[in-house]
Structures are given as structure tokens and as C-alpha cells.
VEXVOVO-875938 format. One record per atom (N, C-alpha, C, O, CB): residue in one letter; x, y, z. Coordinates in steps of 0.001 Angstrom, whole numbers, plus 500000, padded with zeros to 6 digits. Glycine has a CB too. Layout:
BEGIN
AXYZ...
***
This chain:
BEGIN
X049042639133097951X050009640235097873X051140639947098850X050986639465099973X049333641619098189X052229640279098323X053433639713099175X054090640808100076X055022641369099499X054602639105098186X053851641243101306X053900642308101655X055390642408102416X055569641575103305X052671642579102363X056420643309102156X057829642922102381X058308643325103675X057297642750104078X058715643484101369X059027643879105039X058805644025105624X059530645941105175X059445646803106050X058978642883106508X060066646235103994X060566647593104020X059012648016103596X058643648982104265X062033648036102911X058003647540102653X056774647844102626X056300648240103310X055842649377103194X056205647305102441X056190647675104145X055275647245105736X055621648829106309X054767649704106447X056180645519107088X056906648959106570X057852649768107122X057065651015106678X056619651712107589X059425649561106617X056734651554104887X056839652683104647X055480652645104611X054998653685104162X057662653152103637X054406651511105042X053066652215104759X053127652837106637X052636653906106998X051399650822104095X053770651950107464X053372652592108903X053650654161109099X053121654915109916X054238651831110083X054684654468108069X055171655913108194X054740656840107732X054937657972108174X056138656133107889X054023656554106692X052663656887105831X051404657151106689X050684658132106503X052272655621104843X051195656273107583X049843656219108322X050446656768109377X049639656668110301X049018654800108585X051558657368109811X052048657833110871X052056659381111029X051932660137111993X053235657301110947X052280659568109513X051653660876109186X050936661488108536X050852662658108163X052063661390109028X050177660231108365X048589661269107749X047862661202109366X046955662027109479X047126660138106022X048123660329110666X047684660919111748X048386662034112240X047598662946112490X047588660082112622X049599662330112486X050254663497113145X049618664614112243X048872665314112926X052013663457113148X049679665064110736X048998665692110294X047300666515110889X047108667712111105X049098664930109426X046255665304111024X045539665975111219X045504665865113365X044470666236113920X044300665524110111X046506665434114093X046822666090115590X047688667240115419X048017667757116487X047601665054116652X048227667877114188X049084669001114316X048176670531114291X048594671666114522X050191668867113043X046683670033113890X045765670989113098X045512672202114286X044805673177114032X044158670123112513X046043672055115342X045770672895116570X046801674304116140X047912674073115662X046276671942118229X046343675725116347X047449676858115702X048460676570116332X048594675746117236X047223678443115848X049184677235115875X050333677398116895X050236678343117960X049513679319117755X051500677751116256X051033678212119457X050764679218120582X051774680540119937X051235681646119906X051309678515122370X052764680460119588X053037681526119144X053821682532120743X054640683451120748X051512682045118354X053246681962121683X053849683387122678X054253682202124080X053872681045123903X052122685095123236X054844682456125128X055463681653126393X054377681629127104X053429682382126879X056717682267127243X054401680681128124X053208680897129303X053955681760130000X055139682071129875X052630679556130291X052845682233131005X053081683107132088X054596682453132846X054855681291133161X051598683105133154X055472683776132984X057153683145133339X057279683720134707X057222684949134715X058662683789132191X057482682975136215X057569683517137227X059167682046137581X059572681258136726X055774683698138189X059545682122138635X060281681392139083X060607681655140404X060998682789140684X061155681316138372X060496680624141451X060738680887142982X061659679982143290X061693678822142879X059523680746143955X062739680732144329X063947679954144794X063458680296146467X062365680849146589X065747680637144134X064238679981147722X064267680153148847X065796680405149454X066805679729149254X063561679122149307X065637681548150224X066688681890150898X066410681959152047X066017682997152581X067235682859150561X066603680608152766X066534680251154287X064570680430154944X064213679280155202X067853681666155212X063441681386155222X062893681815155474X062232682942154692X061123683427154917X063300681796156233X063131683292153697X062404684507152671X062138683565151329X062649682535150888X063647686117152225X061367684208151029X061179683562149734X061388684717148190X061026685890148100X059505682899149881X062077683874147158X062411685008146396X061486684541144986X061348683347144720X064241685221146206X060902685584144163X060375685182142732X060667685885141994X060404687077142153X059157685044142466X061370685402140822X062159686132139741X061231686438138474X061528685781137476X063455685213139275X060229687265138353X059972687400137184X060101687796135621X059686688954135589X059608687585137435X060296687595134925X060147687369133115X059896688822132908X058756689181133202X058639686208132357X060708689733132469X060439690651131836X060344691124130411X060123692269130016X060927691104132271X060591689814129578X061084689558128045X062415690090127751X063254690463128571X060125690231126983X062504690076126428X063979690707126029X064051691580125331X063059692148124874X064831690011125457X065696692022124982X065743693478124087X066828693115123430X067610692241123805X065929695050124866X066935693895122239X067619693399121311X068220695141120701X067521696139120870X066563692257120246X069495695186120059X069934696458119818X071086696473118684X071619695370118565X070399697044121144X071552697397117890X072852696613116912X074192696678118155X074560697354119116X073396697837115023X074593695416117320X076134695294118088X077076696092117794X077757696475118746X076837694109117899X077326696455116810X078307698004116708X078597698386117057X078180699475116665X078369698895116505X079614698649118208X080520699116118687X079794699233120515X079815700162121323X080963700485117712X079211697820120592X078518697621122303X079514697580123139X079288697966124286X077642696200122690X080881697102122784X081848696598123496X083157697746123209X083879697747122212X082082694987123025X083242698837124540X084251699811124131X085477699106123970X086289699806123365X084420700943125097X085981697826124325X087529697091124302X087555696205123699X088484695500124092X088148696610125403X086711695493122387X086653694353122206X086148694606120334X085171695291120029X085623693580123460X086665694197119732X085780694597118441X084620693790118313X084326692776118946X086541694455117090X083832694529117170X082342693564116972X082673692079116668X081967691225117204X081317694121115549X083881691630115699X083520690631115266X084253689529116752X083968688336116653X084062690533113557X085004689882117835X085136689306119055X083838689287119677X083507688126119917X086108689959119847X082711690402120140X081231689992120149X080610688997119401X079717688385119988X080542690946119849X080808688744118479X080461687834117188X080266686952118178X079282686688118870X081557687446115844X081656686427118123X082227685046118330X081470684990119822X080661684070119946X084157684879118268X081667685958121064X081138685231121879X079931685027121920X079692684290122877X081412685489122769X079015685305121365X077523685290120929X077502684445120134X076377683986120326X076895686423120376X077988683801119248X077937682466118809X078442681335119418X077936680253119123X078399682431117802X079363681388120230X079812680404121673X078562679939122065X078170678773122129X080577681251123120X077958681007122327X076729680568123462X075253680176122679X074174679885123196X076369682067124626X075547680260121533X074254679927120940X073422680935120725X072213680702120698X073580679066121640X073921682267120530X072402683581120708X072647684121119032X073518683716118261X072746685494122380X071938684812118855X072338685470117578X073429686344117767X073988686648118821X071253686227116964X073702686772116411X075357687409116215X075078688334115235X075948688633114417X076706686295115638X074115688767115212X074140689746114221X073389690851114919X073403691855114207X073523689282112835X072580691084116328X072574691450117079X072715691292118333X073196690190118595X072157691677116859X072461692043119376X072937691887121128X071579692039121530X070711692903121401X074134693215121987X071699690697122163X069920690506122904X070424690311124462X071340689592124860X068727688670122226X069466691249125298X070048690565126828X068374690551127235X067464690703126421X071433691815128148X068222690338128641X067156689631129162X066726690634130307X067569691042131106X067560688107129640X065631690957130363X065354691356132164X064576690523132939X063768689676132560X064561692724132453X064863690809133954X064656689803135306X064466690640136385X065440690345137077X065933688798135704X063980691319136867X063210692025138155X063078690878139117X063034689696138776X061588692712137798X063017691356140419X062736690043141275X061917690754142650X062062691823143244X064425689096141761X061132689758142791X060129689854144884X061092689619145653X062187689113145409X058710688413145574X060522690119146888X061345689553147966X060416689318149157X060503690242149966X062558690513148353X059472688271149543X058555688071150156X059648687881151412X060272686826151299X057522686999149598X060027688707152626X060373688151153872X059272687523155028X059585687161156162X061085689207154439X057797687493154387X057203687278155286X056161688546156122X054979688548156465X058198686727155914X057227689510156219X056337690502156625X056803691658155482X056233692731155683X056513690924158343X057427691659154695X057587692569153494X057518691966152509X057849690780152517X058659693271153364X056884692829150873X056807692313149694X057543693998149156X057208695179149070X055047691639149169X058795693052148887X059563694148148020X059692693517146445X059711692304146235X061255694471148743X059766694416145506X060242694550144215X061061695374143625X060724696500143259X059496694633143637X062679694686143424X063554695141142847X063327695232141513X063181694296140728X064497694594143133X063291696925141183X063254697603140212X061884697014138803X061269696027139206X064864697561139867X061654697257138079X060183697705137620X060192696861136320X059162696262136011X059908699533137340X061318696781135529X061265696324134186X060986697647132980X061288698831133128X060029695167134190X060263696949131679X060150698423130897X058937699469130812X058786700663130550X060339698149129526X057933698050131281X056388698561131527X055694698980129618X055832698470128506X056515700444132870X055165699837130037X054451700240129136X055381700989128061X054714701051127028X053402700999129734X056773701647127843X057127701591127373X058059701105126387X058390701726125377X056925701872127709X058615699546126855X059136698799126249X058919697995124789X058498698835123994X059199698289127032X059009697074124329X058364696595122789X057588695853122704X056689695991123534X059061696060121897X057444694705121750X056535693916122040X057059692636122395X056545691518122427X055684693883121094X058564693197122739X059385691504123333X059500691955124691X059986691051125370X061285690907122606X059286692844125273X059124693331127049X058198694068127086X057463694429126166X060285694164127845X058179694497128842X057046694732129473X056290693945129813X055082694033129594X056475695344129025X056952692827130538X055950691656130691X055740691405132096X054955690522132441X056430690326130016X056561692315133195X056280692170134681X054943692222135348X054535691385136153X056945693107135287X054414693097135010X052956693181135341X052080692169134937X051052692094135609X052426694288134846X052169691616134302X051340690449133834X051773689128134660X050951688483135311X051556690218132189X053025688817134580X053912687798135533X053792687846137037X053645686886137794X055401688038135307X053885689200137359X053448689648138868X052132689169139371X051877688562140411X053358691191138988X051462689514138547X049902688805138787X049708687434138484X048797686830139051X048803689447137921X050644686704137441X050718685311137459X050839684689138923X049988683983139463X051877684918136606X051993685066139428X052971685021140362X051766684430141750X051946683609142650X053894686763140511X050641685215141417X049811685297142733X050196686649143539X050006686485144744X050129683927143717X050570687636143291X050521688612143809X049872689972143025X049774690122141807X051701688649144199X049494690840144005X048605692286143333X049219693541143834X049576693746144994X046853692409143848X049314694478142682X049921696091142800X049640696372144400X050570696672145148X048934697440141638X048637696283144742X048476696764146096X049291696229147449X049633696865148447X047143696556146312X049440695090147176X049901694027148516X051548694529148255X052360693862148897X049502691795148264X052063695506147483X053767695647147189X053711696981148301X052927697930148310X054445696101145093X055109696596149432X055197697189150241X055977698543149801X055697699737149908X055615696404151140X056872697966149361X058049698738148634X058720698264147193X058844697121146751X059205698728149627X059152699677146547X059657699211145038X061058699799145578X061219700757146334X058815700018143335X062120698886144928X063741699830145580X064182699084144214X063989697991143682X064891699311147636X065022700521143889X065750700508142531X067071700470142693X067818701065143469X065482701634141679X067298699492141643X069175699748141684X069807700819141378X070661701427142023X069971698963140796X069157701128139915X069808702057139583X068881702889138790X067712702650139093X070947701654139006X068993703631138033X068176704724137277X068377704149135697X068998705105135235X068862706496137556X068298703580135032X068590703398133038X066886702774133332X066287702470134363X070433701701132035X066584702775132170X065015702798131894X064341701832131881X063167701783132248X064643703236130853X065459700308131156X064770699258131748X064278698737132891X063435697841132933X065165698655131558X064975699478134187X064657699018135393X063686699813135983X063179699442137042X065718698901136165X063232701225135263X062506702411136114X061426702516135150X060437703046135657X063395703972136417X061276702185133910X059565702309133161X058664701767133044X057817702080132208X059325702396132193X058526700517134055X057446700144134348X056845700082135648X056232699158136183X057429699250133904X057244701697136227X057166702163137578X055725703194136908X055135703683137872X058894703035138363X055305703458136047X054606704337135722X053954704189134668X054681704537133738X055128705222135713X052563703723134156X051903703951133094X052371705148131906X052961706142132330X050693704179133655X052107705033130491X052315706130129944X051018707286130077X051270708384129580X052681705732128594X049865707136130614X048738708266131418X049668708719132807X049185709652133449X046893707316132033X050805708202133255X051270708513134474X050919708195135551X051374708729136563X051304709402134607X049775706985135574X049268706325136900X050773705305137632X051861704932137191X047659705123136377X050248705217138555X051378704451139363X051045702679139348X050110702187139980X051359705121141145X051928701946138570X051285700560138827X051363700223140296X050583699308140559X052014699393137989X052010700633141294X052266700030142699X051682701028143459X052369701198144466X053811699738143142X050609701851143427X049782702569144193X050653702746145831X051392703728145903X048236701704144192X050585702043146798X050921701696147639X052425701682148158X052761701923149317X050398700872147534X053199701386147194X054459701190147523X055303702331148009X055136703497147649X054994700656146513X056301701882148925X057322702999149044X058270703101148310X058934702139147924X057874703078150065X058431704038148071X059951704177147096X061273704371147069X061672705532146980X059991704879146493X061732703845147103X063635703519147673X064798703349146461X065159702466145684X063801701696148621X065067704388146702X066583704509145291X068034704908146301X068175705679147250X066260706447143694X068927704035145624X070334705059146316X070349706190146066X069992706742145025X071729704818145927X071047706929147635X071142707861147698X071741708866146627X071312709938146201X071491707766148583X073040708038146307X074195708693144942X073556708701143938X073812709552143085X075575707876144460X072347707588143700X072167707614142156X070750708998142422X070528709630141389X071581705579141260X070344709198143007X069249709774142913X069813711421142483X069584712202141559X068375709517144333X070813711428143933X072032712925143534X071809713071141967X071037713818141366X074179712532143856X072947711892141361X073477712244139553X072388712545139034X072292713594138397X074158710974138491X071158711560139212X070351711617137943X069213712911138258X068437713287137379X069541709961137623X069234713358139271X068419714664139426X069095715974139889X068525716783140621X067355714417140400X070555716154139337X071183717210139233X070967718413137984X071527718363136890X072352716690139274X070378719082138263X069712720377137112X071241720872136500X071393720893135278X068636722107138135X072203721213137283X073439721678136738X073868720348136161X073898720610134958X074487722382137814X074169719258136270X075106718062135628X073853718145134245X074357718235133125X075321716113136840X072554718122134303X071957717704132933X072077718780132391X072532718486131287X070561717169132794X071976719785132433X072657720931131703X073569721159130551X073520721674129434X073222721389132429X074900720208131745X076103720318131131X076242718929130317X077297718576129788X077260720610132205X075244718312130291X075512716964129402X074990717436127900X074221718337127565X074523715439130046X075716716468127147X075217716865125913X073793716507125516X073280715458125906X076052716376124993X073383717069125016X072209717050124650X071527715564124346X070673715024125049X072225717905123598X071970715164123424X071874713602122840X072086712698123891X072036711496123632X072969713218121698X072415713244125541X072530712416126265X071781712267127223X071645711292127963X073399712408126531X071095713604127216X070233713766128457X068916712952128493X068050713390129250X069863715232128608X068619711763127744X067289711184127592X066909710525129001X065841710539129614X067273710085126361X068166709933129312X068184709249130743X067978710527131664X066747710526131687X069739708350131126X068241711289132206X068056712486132751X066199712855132738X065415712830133687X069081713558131813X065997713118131564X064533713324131471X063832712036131855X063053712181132797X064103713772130027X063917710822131362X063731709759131844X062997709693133001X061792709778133237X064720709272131940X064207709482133831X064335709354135349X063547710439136089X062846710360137098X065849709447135789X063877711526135263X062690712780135973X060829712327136037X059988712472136924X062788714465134669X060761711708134556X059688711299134244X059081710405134686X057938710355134233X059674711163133414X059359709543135483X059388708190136231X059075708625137664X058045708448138314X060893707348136120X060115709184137968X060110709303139695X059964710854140023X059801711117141215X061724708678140494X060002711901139137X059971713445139732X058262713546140642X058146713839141832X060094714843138042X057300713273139854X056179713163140573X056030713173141911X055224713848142551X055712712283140274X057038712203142428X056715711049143833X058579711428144758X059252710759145542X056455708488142947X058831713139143956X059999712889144564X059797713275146007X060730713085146788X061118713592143896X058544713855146480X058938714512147660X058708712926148996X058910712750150198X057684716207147883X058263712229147991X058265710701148996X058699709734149282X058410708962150196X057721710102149026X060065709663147865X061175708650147848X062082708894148901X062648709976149060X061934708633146575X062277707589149851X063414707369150753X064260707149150047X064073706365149116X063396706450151684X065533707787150248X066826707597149822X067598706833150678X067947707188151804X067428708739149608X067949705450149974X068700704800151358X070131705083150631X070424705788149665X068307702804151872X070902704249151486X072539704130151912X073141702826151485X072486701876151913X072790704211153587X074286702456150708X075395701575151003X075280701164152385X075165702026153256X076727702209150749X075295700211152609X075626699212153877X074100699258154941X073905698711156026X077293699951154900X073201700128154122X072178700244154925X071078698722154378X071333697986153425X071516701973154694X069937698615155272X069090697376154967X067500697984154237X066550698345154932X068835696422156636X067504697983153000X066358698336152621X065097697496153152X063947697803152836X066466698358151297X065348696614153828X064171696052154256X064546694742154880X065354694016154301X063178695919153140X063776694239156528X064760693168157144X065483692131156187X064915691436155345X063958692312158155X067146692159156534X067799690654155600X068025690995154366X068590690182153635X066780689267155407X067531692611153733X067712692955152765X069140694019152423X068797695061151865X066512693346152574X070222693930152606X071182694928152771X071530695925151663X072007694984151029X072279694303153110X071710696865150930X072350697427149399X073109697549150028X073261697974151173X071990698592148391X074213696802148595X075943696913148789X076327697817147362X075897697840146209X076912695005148785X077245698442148030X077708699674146858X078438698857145378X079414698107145413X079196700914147737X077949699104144604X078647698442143146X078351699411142072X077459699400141225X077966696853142618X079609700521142374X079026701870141392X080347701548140182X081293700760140192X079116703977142418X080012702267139486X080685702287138057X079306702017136698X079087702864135831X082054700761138069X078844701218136761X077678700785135375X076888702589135765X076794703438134878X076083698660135803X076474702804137045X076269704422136893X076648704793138433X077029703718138898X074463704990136376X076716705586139257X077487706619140432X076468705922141549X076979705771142659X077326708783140196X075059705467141392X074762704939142506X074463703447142364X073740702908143202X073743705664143050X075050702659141214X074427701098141382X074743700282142695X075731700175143422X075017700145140183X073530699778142680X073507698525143820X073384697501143879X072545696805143307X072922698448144512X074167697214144555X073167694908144253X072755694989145990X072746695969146735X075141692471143744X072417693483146279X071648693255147083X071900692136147894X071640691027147426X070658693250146565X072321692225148932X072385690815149669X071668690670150920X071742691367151932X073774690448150006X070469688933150510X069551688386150506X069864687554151628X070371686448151444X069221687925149352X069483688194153330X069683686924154337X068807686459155445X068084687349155895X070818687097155014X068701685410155941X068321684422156339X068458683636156708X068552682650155977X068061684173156113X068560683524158052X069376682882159017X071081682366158867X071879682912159628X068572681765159254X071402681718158256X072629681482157637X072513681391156145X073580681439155532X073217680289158173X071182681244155311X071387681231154029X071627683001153521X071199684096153888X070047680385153361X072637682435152401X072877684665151702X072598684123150276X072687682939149951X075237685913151789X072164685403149279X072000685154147930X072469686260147698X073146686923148484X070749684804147327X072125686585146502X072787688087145868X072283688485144823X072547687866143793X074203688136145477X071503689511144781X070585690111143653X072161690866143178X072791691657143880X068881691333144225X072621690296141597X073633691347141340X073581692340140300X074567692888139808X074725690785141139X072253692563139958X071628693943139151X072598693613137695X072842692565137097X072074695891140140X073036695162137448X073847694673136378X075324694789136641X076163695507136097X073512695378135153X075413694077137420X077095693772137097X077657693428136382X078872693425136181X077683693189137537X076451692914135645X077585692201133723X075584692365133166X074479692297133704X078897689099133654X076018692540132161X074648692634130734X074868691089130732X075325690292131551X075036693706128703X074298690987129339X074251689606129190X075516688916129675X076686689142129367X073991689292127806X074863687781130729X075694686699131196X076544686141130235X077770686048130302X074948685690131716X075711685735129232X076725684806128425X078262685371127938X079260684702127667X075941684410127064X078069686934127930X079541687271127351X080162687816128321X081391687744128351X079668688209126153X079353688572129463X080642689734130454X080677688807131501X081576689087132294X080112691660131171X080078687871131787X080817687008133478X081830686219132518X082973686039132937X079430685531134787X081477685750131276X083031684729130529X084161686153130034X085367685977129864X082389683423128410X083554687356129885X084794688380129087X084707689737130504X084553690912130169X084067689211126836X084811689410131781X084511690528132861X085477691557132513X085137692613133047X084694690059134471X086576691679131813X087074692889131398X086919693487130466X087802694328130299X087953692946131383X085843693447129401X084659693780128016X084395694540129102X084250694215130280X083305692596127116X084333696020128345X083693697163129006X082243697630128018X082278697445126801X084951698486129124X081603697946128366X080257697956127566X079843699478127510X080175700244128414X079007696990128334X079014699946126279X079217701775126334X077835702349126555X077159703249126056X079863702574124706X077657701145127836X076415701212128925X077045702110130680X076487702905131436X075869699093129270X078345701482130694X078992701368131754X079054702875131904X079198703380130791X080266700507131702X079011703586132665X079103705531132978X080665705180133117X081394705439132160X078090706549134869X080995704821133831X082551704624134233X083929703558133985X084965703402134632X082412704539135404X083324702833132552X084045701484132506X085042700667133636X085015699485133979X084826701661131430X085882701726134046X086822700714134703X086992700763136121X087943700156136613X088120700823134182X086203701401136842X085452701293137866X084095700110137750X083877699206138556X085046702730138079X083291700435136496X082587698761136854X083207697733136451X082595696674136592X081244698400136249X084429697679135902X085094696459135820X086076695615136806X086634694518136820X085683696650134870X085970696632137523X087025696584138772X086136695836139603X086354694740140119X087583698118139517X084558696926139718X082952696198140625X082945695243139944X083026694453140885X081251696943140619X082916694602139076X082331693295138514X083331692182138736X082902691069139041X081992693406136933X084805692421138591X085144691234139457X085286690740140535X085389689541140793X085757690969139366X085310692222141724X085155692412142983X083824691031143417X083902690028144127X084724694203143192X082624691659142536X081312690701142891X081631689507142698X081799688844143722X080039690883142105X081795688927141584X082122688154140790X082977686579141929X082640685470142345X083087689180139638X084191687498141968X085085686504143103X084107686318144292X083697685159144362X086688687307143769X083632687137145228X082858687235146278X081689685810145872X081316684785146443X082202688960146384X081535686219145087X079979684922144720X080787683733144827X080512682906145696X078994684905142765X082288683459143606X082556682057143830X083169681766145209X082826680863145972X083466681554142756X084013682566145378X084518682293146414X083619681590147538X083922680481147980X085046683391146745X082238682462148074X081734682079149223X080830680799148518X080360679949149274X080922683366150081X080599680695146979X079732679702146647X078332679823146658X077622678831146495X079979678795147323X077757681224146879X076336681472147248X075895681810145763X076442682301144775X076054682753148478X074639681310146084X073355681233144713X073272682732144682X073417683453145669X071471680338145077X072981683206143238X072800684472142435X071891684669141678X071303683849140972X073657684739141738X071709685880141794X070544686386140253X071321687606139421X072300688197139877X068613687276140885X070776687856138246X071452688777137260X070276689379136375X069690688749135495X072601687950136310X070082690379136654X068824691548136092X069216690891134170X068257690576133466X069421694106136597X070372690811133725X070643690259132350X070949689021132340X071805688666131529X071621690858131672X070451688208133067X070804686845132515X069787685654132324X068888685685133163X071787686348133357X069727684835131617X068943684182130865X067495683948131585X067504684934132321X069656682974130494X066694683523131760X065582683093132794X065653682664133351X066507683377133878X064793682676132784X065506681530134323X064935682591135335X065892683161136124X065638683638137230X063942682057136266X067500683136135389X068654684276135883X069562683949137266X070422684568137891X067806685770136240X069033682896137376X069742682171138646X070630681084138888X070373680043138282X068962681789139310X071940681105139887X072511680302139768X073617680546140163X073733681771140162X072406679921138887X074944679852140671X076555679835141025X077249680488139789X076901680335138618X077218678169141274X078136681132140182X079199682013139369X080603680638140192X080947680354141339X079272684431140035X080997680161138778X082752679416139021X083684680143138589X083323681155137989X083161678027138245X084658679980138685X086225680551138176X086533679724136972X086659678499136971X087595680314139397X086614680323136204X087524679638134971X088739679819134611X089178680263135672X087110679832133884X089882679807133692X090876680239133563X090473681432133138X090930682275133910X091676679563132926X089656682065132044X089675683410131760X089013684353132476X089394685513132632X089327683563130682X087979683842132934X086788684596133618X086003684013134434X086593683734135478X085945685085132817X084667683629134416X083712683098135297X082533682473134729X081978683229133932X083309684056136122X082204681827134809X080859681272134412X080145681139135147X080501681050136322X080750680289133915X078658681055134739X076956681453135641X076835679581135262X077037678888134264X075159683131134475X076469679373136448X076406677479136228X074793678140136945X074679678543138103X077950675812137520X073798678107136015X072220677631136595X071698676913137729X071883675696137746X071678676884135796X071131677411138595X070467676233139373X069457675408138757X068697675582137805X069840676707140523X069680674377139635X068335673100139751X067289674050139876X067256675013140641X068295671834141274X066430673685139045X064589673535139057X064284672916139789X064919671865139872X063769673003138031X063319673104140629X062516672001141555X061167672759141440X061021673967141252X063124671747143364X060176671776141596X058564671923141718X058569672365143147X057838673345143292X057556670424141432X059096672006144151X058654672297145619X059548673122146348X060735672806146273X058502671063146422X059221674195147097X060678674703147704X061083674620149098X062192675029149444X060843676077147486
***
């Protein structure tokens, strides 16, 4: 038999996959491994955990921008375009002698693409009990419903509880929910539902005050009356937890004047978001973003239009 070498060729490819065939026979995993991620800021150590994602129609997300300009920047970046998916990212703050956790994720009420902190937390190597303190940025539900079982148990038993002062004011004003419209007050009840329990024990901190050593809240109101971000220090190293100063990265750090009909105040957080924004490139310090991709970290540059989130390096060791 005269065996040719394109022969040759198509029986190896043949026998190449009748083996891959039966090595493919394993199911498929179907779901991510456990998602934690640790960076270092000088002496503290920070871990960003995986809260999954959320997804919502795009229809009119963007009060200044039409849908089919969302389109486009959602197809720039590679995400779908026929809806608006953003990401949560909660984060530790091990200083050594404190274990804080910024804000909660969706918990038990979220879908079956979030609510994944509690599970990650315990990946992480850490337990509900060993959390010193929980401090919230702000009050919207992704960051405050997985502060509470739906039986109403407390996942952080132990923890203290720390919200800005302003946001705590708005969102537990009996006269302002009153006067809101009805269809609006969900956040209102919400927030009652979450934290009214445990109100007579929540510390209310301050703008410019330190929720915990090296831990400072800096005022960044507009997205709602008390948002905060966070700056992360250590000896000379700074980082910057910047909550939501922009939803998904991919479109509001490249479109920071896209006002979103998330924002309580649009142009007050647009004003906060480039305020942050410059501050990050300018000084060049590493960032996190409650909406931005996994593990959400990384340098903000200047571009001609806007800014871009340039990712950090991965490393195995820190």
C-alpha cells in the first residue's frame, strides 16, 4: 500500500480525534472556581472578592447618551449589547489588627449570577466571625443585601457597623420617603430592611474621618447624598477603593460624562467622577471599582476623551 504523506496526514487527524473524543468525556464544569484576589498596600493587605454579575435592559441606562451610543460602547469592549451587565466586587481590608469589609454584595437576595461573597469569603480563608467591621459606601442594594439573610440572621454576627453619616440621614428619613413617589421608595424600605434592626448600633462615621487605622472615607456624593470611596494607607503606599464612581468600567471611566439613571444627582457625580478619576492618574496609584471587571483592579490613564482602567499584573506571591 502506497501510503502518501497527505494520507498519512489525515489518518493522524483521525486518530487525533477519536482520542480527544473519548479525553473530552469528562462533563463540563459549567460554573468558575472559587474567585478571591489579593493585592498589597505597603503592610495591609487587600482581597477583592467575586460577587458575580447583573445584567438589566439598556433602555434608556444612560440619561445623556442614546441606547444605540451604549450599543457601541459595549461592543468596543467586547460585552454584550443587547443588555448592560456590570460586576460586583466587595473588598477586605486585613491591616493586621483589623478585618474590615467594604460593603456586602447581594447575598441571598441576588440571582443566580450573584451572591457569591459569602462563599468567596470563606474561600478567601476567612470566617463571619473573625470580621471586625462591615462599612458601607453607600445604601443601593447591591452593596447592603448580603448584610442579612432572607430569615434576617446576620452573616457577620460580630461586626461593627459603619455607614456615612449623610447617607444614613437620606435613606432613613420618614418625611423624605413619604414624599417620594411611591415606585421609588423600594430603596428606602430596602435599606430599612437591611440595617433598621441594628440601627441603634451603627456608628455613623464622617468625610475625612478614618474608618479604621490607614483607612480614611473621602466624600464622593452625587451617585447618592452620602457616597464614599476609600483611601488605603501604608506607610507611603495609597490605593483607592472607588465604590461606584463609574458602573461598568468599560463605558463610564472611557464616557465619564454618561450620566446613568442610577446617579441621585447626575451632575454632581459627574463632576465626583472626574474629580476621582484625575486624582488616581495624576498621582498614578493602584485602584479598585465595586463595577469593574474582576478582580477590578488597576491604574486609571488619561486619554484624549476620558480615562481608561489599565489592569494590574497578577502575581502568585505578594
Amino acid at each position: 500500500m502506497n501510503i502518501t504523506r497527505r494520507h498519512g496526514l489525515a489518518v493522524g487527524l483521525g486518530l487525533a480525534t477519536l482520542s480527544g473524543a473519548a479525553r473530552a468525556a469528562a462533563p463540563l464544569a459549567k460554573m468558575q472556581a472559587p474567585s478571591f484576589y489579593r493585592t498589597r498596600v505597603g503592610d495591609t493587605e487587600i482581597t477583592m472578592l467575586n460577587d458575580g454579575i447583573g445584567t438589566r435592559p439598556l433602555a434608556g441606562f444612560v440619561r445623556n447618551a442614546s441606547d444605540a451610543e451604549l450599543r457601541q460602547a459595549l461592543g468596543e469592549a467586547f460585552l454584550p449589547n443587547d443588555v448592560y451587565t456590570t460586576n460586583y466586587t466587595p473588598m477586605v481590608i486585613n491591616t493586621g489588627r483589623k478585618l474590615i469589609l467594604i460593603d456586602t454584595g447581594n447575598g441571598e437576595f441576588g440571582s443566580a449570577d450573584n451572591g457569591l461573597l459569602l462563599q468567596n469569603f470563606l474561600a478567601a480563608g476567612f470566617t463571619p466571625d473573625q470580621l471586625d467591621a462591615v462599612v458601607f459606601s453607600h445604601f443601593h442594594p447591591d452593596h447592603y443585601n448580603g448584610f442579612r439573610r432572607r430569615d434576617g440572621s446576620l452573616v457577620f454576627p460580630n461586626a461593627e457597623v459603619m455607614v456615612p453619616e449623610p447617607e444614613w440621614n437620606f435613606w432613613m428619613d420618614d418625611a423624605r420617603m413619604t414624599q417620594t413617589p411611591e415606585a421609588q421608595r423600594g430603596n428606602f424600605m430596602g435599606a430599612r430592611r437591611a440595617l433598621g434592626p441594628v440601627a441603634r448600633n451603627v456608628t455613623l462615621y464622617r468625610w475625612g474621618q478614618e474608618v479604621a487605622p490607614g483607612v480614611l472615607a473621602i466624600a464622593a456624593p452625587g451617585h447618592t447624598p452620602g457616597h464614599t470611596v476609600f483611601a488605603i494607607t501604608s506607610g507611603t503606599a495609597r490605593f483607592m477603593m472607588m465604590s461606584d464612581i463609574t458602573n461598568n468600567t468599560s463605558v463610564f471611566v472611557k464616557h465619564p460624562d454618561w450620566s446613568m439613571i442610577l446617579d441621585l444627582d447626575g451632575e454632581m457625580a459627574r463632576q465626583t467622577r472626574h474629580r476621582m478619576l484625575d486624582m488616581a492618574a495624576a498621582e498614578g496609584m493602584e485602584c479598585a471599582f465595586y463595577h469593574a471587571p474582576f478582580p477590578s483592579v488597576g491604574h486609571i490613564l488619561r486619554t484624549a476623551g476620558g480615562y481608561e482602567l489599565v489592569p494590574s499584573q497578577w502575581v502568585a506571591r505578594l
